[in-house]
C-alpha positions in Angstrom: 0.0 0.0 0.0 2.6 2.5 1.2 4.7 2.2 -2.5 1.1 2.9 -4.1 0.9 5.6 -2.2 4.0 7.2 -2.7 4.0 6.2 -6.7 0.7 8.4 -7.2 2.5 11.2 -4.9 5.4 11.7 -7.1 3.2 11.5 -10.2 1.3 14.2 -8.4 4.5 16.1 -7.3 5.8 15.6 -10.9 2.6 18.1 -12.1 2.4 20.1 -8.9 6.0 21.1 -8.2 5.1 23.1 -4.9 2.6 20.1 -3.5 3.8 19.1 -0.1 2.1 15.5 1.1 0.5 16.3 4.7 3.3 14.8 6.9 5.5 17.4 4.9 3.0 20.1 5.6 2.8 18.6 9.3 6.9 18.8 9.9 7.2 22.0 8.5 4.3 23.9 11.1 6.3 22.0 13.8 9.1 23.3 12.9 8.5 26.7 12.5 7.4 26.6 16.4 10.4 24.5 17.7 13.7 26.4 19.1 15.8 25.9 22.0 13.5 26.4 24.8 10.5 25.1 23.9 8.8 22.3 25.4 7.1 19.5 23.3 4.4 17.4 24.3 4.0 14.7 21.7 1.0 12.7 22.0 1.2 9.0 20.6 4.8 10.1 19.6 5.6 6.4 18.6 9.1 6.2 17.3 9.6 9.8 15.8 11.7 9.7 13.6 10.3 11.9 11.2 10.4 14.3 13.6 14.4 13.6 14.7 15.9 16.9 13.0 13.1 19.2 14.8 13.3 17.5 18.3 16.8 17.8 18.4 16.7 21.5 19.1 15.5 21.3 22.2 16.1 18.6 25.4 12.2 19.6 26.3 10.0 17.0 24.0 8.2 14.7 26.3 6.1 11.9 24.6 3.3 9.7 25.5 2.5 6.4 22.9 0.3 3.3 24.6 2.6 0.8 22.4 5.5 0.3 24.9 7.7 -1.3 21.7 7.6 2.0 20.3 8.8 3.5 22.9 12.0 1.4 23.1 12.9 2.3 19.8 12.5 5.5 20.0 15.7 7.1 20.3 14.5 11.0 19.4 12.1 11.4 22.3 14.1 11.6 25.5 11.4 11.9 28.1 9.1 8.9 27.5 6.0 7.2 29.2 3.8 4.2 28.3 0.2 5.9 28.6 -2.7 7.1 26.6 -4.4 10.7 27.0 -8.2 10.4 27.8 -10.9 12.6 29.6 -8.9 11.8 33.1 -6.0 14.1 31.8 -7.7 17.3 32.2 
């Protein structure tokens, strides 16, 4: 599915030269709003990695995923905790 998706997405690209897929648009609002002393709350941060080169700006991202193997192999996030967010939170 995923090399389906991303054939039609460079045929798109290929006729749309600006077109940005939404994790593209996603990544670039975060980092627009990430510098040194921000602090990040990433829920259902999973293994981040598309997020490595923004996180690594600032030793304030905190992240929150219920799949605890995830978590292990997430190397970008440094303050991690096995837990979901629900009405209890707030």
């Amino acid at each position: 599915m995923a090399n389906r998706q991303e054939f039609y997405r460079e045929k798109y690209r290929a006729k749309n030269p600006a077109w940005r897929d939404c994790l593209k648009a996603y990544i670039g609002m975060v980092d627009g709003l990430v510098g040194p002393e921000t602090r990040v709350l990433d829920i259902g941060c999973g293994r981040a990695d598309w997020l490595r080169d923004v996180y690594a700006r600032t030793p304030h991202v905190h992240g929150l995923d219920p799949d605890a193997a995830a978590l292990e192999s997430n190397v970008v996030v440094k303050h991690k905790r096995v837990s979901t967010v629900d009405a209890s939170c707030f």
